[in-house]
C-alpha positions in Angstrom: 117.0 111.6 116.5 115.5 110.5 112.9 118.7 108.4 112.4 118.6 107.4 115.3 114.8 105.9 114.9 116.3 104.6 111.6 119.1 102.8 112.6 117.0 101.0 115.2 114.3 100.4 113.3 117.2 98.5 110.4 118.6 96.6 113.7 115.3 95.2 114.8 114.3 94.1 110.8 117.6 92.2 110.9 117.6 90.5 114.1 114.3 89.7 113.7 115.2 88.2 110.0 118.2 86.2 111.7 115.2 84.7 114.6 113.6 83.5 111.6 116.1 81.8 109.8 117.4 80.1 112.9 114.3 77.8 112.3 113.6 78.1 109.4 111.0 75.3 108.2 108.9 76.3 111.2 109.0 79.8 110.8 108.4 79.8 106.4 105.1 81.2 106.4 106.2 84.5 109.0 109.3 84.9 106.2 106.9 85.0 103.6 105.1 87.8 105.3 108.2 89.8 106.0 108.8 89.1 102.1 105.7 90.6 101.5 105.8 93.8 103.5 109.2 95.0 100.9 108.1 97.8 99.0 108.0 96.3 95.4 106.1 97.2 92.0 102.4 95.5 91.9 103.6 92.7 88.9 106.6 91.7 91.6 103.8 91.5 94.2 102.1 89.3 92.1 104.9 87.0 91.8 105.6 86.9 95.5 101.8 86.0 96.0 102.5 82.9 93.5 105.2 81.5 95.5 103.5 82.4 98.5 101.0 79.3 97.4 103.4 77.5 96.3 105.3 77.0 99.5 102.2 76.4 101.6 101.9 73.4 99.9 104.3 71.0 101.5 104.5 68.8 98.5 105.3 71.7 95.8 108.7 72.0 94.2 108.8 75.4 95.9 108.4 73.8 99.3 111.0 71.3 98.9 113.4 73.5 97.1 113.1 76.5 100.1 113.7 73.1 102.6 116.6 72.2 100.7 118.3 75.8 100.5 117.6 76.7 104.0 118.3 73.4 105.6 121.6 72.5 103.4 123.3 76.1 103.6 126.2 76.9 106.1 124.1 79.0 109.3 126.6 81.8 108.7 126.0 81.7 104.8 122.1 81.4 105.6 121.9 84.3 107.9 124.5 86.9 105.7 122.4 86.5 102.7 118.7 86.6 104.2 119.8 90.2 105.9 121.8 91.1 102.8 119.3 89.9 100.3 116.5 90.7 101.9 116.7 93.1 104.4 119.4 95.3 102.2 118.7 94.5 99.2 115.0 94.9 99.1 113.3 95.9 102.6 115.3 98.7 103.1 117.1 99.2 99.3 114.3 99.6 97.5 112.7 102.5 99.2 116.1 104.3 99.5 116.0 103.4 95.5 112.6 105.2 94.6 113.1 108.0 96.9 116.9 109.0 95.1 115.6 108.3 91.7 112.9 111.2 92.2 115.7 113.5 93.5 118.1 112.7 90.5 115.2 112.5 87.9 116.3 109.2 86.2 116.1 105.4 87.9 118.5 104.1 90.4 119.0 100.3 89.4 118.6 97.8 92.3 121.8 95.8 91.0 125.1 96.5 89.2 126.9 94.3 87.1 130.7 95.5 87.5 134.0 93.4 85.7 136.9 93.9 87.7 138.9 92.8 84.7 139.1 91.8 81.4 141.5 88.9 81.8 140.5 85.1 81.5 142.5 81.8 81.2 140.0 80.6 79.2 138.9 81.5 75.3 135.3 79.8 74.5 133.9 80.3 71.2 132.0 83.4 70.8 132.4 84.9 74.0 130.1 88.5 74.4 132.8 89.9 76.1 135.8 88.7 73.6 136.1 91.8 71.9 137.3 93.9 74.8 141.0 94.3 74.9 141.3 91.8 77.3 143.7 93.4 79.8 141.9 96.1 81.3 141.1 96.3 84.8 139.5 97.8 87.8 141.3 98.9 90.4 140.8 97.9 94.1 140.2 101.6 94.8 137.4 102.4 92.1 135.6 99.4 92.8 135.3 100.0 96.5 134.1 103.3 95.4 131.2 102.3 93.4 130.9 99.8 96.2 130.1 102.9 98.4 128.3 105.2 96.3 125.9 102.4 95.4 125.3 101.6 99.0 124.6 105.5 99.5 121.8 104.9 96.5 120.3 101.8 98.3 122.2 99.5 95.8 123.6 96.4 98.0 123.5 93.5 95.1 126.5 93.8 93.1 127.5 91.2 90.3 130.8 90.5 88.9 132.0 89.0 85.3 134.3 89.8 82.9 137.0 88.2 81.8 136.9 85.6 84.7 136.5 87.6 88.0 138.2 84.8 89.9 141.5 85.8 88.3 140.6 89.3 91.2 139.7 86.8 93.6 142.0 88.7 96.6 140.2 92.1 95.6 136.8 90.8 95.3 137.0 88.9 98.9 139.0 92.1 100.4 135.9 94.1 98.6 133.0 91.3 100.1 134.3 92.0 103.0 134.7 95.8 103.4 131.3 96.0 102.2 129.7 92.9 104.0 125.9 94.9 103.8 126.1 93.7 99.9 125.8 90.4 98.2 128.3 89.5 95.6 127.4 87.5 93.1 129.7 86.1 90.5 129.7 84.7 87.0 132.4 82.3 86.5 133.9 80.0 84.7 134.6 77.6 87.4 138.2 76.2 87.2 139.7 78.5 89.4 137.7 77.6 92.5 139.6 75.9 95.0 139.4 75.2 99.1 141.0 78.1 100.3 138.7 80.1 98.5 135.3 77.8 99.4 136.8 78.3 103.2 136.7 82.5 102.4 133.3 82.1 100.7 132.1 80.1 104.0 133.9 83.0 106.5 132.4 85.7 104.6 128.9 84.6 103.5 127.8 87.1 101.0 129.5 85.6 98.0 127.7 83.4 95.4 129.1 82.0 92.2 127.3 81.4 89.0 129.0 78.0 87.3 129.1 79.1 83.2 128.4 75.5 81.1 126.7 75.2 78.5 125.1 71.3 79.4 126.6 68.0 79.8 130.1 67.8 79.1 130.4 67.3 75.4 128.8 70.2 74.8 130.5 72.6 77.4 134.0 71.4 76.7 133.2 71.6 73.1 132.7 75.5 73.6 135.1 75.9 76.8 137.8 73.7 76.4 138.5 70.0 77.6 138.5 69.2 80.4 136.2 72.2 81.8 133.3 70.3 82.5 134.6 68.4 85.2 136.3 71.3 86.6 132.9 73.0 87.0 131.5 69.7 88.7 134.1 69.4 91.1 133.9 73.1 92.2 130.1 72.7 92.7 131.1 69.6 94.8 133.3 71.9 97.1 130.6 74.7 97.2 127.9 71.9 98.4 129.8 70.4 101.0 130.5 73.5 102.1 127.2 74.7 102.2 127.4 77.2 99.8 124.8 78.8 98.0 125.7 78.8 94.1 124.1 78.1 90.6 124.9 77.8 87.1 124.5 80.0 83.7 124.2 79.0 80.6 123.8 80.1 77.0 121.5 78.5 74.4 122.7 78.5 71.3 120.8 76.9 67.7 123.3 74.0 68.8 122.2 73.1 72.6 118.8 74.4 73.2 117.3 70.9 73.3 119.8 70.0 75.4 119.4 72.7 78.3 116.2 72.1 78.2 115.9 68.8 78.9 114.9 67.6 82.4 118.4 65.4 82.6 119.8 68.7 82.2 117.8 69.9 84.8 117.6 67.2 87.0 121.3 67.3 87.3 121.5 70.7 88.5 119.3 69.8 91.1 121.6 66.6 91.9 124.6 69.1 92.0 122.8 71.4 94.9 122.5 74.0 91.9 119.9 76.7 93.9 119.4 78.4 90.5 120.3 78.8 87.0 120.3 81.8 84.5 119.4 81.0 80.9 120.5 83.3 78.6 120.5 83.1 75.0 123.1 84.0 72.3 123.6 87.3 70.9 126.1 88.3 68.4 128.5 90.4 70.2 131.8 90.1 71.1 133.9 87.6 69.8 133.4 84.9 67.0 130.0 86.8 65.9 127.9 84.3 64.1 124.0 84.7 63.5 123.5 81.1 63.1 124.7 80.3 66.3 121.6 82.2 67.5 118.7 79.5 68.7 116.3 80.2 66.6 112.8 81.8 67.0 110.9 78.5 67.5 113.6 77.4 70.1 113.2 80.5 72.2 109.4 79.8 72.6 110.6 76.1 73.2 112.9 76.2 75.7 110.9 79.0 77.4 107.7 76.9 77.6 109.9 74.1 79.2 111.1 76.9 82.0 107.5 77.5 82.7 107.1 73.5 83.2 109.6 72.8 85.2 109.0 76.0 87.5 106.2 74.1 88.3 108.0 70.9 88.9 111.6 71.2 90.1 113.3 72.6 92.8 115.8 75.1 91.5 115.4 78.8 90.5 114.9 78.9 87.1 115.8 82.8 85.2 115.4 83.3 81.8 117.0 87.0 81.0 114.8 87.3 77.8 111.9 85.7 77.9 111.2 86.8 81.6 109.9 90.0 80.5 106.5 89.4 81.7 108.2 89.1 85.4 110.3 92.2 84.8 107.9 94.6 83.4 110.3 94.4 80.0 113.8 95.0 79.9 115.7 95.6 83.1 118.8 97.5 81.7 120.3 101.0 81.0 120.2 101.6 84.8 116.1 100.9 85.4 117.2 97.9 87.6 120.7 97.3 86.4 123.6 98.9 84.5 127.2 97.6 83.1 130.2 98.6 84.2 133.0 97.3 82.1 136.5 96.7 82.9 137.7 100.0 81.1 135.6 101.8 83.4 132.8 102.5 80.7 129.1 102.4 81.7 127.0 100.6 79.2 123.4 99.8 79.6 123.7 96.0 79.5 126.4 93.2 79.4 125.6 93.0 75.6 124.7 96.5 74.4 128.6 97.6 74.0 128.0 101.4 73.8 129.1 104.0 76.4 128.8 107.9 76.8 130.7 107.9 80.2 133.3 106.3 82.5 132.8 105.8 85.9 136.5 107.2 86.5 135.8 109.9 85.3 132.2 110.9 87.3 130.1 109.7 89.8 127.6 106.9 90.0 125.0 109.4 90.5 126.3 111.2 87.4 126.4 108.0 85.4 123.1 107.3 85.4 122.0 110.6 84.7 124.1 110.0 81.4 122.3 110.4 77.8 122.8 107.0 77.2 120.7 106.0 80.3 118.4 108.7 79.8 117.5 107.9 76.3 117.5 104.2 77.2 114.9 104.8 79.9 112.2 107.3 78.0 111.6 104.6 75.6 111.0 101.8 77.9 109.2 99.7 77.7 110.4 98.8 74.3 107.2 96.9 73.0 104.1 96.5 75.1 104.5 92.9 74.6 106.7 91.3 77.4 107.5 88.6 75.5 109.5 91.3 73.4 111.5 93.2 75.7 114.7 93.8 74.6 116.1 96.8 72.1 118.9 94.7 70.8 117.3 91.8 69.5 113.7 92.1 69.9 113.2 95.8 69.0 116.9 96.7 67.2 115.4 99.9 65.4 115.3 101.4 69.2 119.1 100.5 69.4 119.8 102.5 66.5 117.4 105.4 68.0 119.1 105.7 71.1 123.0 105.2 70.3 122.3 108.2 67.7 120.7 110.4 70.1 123.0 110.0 72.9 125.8 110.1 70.5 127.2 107.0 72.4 130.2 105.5 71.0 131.6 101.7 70.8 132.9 99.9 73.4 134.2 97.1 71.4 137.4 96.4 70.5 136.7 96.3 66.4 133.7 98.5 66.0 133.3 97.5 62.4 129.5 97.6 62.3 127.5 100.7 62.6 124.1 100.7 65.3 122.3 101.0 62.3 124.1 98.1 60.7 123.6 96.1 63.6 120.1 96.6 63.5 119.4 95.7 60.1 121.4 92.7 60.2 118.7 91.1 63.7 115.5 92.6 61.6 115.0 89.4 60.3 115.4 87.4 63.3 113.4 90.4 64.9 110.1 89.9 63.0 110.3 86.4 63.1 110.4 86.1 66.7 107.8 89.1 67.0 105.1 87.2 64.8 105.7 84.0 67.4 105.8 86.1 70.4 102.9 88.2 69.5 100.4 85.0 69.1 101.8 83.8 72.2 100.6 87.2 73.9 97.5 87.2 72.3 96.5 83.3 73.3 97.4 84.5 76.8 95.8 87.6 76.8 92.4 86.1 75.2 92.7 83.2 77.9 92.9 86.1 80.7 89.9 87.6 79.1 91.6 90.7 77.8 90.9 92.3 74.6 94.4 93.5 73.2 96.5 91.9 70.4 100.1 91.8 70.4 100.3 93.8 73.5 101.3 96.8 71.0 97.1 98.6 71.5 
């Protein structure tokens, strides 16, 4: 009788989501209230409350970009991802979340970032992921599995990179639409994106792609390859007119900073239908390693205060994976919200912390978050008080060091030639010079809120 009561009460969220988005200018403001009744931590409340403004101002960015995204999208598109995202994903995941991360004792992640292989047909210059082996892969059969025991721990939002995940394109549609409850999102390189596969993203509506450049096309073929750039633009082309929902990721570097954050930049994105766009900046992992490709200090508190602008300003969703601590409550990884599963089957924290203690083929998903990597990952986060400073690789590297020594984790790389430890004291410079900049930036903020604390450390 209690599933049954369940099950009813999940069939009239979602056809009552699917009423709303079948008129969905008119019916904005009931959304919104729908979007507020997900259970969600208080500083994600206080986000939702901001938009919430926003879009009741009909002249707002946020007002035109939620017209453009619900008015432009394919209906089948447009209903699959507002029951997916939000009725899966959050009204009903998150709770189903909380209440297994109390019987587990660790945190159940609301997202996992899984590479079904290791494979691309492309070699940019300092790729994070080019010191894999580069010809591993998932199978069809494990991936469906962590498909299903995520779904079992209230996880429906998976994303996929790699390698290029296209190159599994058959297995990830076949997978999208075995597990049709989940949204798929993808991080591509773009040049493998053609009509038959804009038709299947149409058809099965819980698929979006993430576009890797890395601005105009100077600069992205410089890094990608010629003749990638217009690849990219002509796959986004496809994806609008097909009423696709998909954005675009990039990677500032000392070398293009200015130039992703530039309002052409950005402006273009919006021109392109872009919905969103990750920033994230340069580490050095992987392939090609090279600290003075890193933007420097000054240009992460520069291209961060633009972000802030122009989420004021532009219609587009706007994500930066660092400097969005403040949104996140710190860092997100080592399975509080999300985890890594690379294509070798290892489960590492993040996408750019290459360390493992388990692999999924070898355990559960349940048992790989109880792992001592995530464990010891989790009991020290937050990392720094200051959310300007969230991250243990870059930000706070002495807690890199702490943790891969007492989870005795071991390298996931290719050519371990460096040491945590090593790794740690080569970023200490680039550390503390960030940390002076970020901690007057918290303090300005926190005097101008009329708190008391300096550099969010007290």
């Amino acid at each position: 009788m209690d599933l049954a009561r369940t099950l009813l009460g999940e069939k009239v969220i979602e056809q009552g989501v699917r009423f709303l988005v079948n008129e969905p200018i008119n019916n904005m403001e009931r959304m919104l209230e729908w979007v507020e009744k997900i259970p969600m931590p208080e500083h994600h409340r206080r986000n939702v409350s901001s938009v919430k403004k926003f879009l009741q101002n009909k002249d707002s960015n946020w007002y035109k970009f939620a017209e453009r995204l619900l008015t432009n999208t394919h209906p089948n598109v447009k209903q699959k991802m507002a029951v997916n995202f939000f009725v899966n994903a959050s009204f009903l995941g998150v709770p189903r979340q909380m209440e297994n991360a109390k019987k587990l004792g660790c945190s159940v992640p609301w997202a996992l970032l899984v590479d079904p292989t290791e494979r691309c047909n492309l070699n940019c210059i300092g790729c994070w992921a080019g010191d894999y082996q580069r010809r591993e892969e998932l199978s069809f059969e494990l991936m469906d599995r962590i498909c299903t025991e995520a779904q079992e721990l209230g996880i429906y939002f998976m994303v996929m990179s790699g390698g290029e995940p296209l190159l599994r394109k058959d297995d990830i549609l076949k997978l999208a639409e075995k597990h049709s409850s989940m949204v798929f999102h993808l991080f591509t390189n773009g040049t493998l994106v053609d009509d038959e596969l804009v038709k299947n993203l149409q058809r099965l509506g819980n698929v979006t792609l993430a576009f890797s450049i890395e601005g105009f096309e100077e600069t992205t073929d410089r890094r990608r390859g010629k003749g990638v750039f217009k690849k990219v633009m002509n796959a986004m082309d496809k994806m609008r007119e097909a009423g696709l929902i998909y954005g675009v990721s990039v990677t500032y570097t000392r070398h293009n900073t200015e130039e992703l954050a530039s309002e052409e930049f950005v402006d273009m994105l919006v021109d392109k239908g872009a919905a969103f766009a990750w920033y994230f900046t340069y580490i050095p992992i992987g392939k090609d390693v090279d600290l003075e490709m890193m933007a420097t200090p000054e240009q992460r508190a520069y291209i961060y205060d633009r972000i802030l602008e122009y989420r004021k300003t532009k219609p587009i969703l706007i994500i930066d994976f660092w400097n969005d601590g403040e949104a996140s409550n710190g860092c997100i990884a080592g399975g509080r919200r999300y985890l890594h599963i690379n294509a070798q089957g290892e489960v590492e924290p993040c996408a750019f912390v290459h360390y493992s203690t388990c692999n999924i083929k070898n355990l559960s998903l349940k048992d790989a978050l109880r792992s001592p990597l995530m464990l010891a990952y989790q009991k020290r986060q937050p990392f720094n008080m200051n959310m300007r400073r969230p991250c243990p690789l870059i930000d706070n590297p002495e807690m890199l060091k702490e943790i891969v020594e007492e989870s005795g984790a071991y390298s996931t790389q290719l050519t371990a030639n460096e040491t945590a430890a090593e790794f740690a004291e080569k970023l200490k410079p680039y550390a503390e010079k960030w940390g002076e900049i970020a901690d007057k930036i918290w303090y300005d903020k926190k005097v101008k809120e009329g708190e008391c604390c300096k550099g969010g450390t007290d």
